[in-house]
C-alpha atoms as one frame of an Amber mdcrd trajectory, in Angstrom:
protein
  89.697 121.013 119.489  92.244 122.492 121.735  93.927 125.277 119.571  92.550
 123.820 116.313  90.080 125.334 114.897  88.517 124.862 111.455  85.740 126.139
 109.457  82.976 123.705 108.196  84.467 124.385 104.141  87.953 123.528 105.072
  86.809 120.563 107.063  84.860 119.444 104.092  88.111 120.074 101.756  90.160
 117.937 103.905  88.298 114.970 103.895  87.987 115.487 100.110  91.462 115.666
  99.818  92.270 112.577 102.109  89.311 110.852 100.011  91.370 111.252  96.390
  94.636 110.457  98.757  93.052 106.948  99.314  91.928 106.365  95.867  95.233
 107.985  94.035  97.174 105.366  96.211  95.442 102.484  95.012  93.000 102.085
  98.296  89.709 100.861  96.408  85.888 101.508  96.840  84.859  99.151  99.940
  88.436  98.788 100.675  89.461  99.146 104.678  90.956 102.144 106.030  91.768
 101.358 109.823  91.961 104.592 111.864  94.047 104.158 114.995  93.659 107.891
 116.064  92.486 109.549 119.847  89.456 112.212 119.705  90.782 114.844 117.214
  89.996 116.717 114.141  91.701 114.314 111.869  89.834 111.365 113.012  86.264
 112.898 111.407  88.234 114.224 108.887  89.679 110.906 108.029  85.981 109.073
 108.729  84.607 112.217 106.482  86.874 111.179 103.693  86.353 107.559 103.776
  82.524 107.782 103.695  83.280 110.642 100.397  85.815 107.853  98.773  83.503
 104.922  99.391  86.015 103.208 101.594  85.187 101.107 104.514  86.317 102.598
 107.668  87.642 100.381 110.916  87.956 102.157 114.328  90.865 100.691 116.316
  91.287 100.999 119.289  94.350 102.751 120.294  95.100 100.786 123.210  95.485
  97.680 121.130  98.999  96.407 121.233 100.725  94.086 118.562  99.470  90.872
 118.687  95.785  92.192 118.441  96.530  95.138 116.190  97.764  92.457 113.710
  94.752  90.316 113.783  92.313  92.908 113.846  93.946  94.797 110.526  94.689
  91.801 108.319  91.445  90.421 109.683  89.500  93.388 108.206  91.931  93.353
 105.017  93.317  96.754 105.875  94.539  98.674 102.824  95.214 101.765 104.668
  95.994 102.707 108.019  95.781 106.249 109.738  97.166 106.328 113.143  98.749
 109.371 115.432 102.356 109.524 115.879 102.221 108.978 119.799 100.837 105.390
 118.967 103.757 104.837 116.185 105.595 102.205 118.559 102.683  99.850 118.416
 101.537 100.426 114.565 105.074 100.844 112.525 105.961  97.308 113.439 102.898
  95.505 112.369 103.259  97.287 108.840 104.954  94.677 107.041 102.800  92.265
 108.386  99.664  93.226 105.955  99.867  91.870 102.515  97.003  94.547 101.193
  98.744  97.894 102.294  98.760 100.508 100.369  99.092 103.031 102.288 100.170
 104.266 105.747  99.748 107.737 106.844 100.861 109.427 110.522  99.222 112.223
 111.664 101.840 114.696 114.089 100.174 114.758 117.328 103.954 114.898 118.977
 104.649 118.244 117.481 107.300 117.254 115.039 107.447 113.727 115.396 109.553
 111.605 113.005 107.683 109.825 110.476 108.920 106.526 109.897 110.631 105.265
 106.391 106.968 104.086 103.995 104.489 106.321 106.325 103.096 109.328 104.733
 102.689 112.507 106.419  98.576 113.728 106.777  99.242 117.049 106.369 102.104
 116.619 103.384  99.294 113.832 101.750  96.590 116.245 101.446  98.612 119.317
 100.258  99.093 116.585  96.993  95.838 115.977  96.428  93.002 117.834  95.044
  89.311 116.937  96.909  86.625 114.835  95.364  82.834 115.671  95.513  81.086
 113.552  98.262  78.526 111.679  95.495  76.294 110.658  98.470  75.779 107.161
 100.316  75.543 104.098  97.780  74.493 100.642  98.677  77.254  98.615 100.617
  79.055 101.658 102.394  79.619 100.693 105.990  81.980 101.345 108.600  83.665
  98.564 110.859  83.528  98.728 114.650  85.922  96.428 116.754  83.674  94.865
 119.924  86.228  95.335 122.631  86.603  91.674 122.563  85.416  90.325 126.393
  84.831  87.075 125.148  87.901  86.674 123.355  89.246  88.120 120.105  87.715
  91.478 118.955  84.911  90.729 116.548  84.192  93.572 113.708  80.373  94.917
 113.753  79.610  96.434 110.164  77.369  99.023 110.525  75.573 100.152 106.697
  75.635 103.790 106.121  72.728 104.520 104.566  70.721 102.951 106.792  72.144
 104.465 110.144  71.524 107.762 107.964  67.485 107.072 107.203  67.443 105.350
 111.062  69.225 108.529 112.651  66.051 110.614 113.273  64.388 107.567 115.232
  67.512 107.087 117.270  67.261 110.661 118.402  63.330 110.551 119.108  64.219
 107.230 121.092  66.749 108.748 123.441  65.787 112.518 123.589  62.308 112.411
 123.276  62.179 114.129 120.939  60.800 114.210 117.283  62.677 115.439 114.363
  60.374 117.534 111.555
């Protein structure tokens, strides 16, 4: 990505290390952790480490502004949130506003960008923590989608894991063509 460039090991150890971030700051198994990030390495890295930590990941949509950010995090019970610094104007203010945070965490896409007073650097947050094993998918992991909310409010769409996983090969036969051995 860009000038990024990472090898399939240290993306692995990343999202380790951002998994035993979550749980060492009190984020729990089938808790939400809402990432408000553009395309980038961190996003999958962040997704990577939610799937390895048994969290519940929400994609937000970063051209959601307060009002809607606000509903759609305490909506989903956010415990964590993951956002760039470029969209820290819209997310540092709504904060306060979740009772279940535990954790914030700004990844630098400004290129040294001031992180705000309670917001954890990515980069500083993994550096203090060690990975954890991906144990593989267990009932009840899911990830959150946000509809883009035409007909009103956003509405969340929980997708299950495991079963995207198992359906995956039939998805790709469906639209390729193509069967999978």
């Amino acid at each position: 990505h860009a000038d990024t460039r990472r090898t399939w090991a240290d993306f692995n150890e990343r999202a380790g290390r951002f998994a035993a971030a979550l749980l060492s700051h009190g984020v729990e198994p089938g808790g939400t952790v809402a990432l408000n990030l553009y395309n980038a390495p961190e996003y999958l890295e962040c997704f990577f480490g939610t799937l390895k930590s048994h969290t519940r990941m929400a994609n937000v949509n970063y051209r959601y502004r307060h009002t809607e950010l606000r509903q759609i995090l305490e909506r989903a019970q956010t415990q964590a949130v993951v956002f760039h610094a470029s969209l820290a104007d819209r997310v540092v203010p709504v904060l306060d506003e979740l009772p279940g945070l535990r954790l914030a965490v700004q990844v630098d896409d400004l290129g040294g960008a001031d992180l705000p007073t309670a917001v954890a650097d990515l980069e500083a947050l993994l550096a203090s923590a060690g990975p954890v094993r991906h144990t593989g998918s267990e009932p009840g992991d899911c990830y959150l989608s946000f509809s883009g909310g035409t007909t009103g409010q956003p509405k969340g769409v929980v997708y299950d894991i495991p079963r995207m996983t198992r359906n995956a090969p039939v998805t790709r036969a469906t639209i390729t063509g193509e069967e999978i051995d």
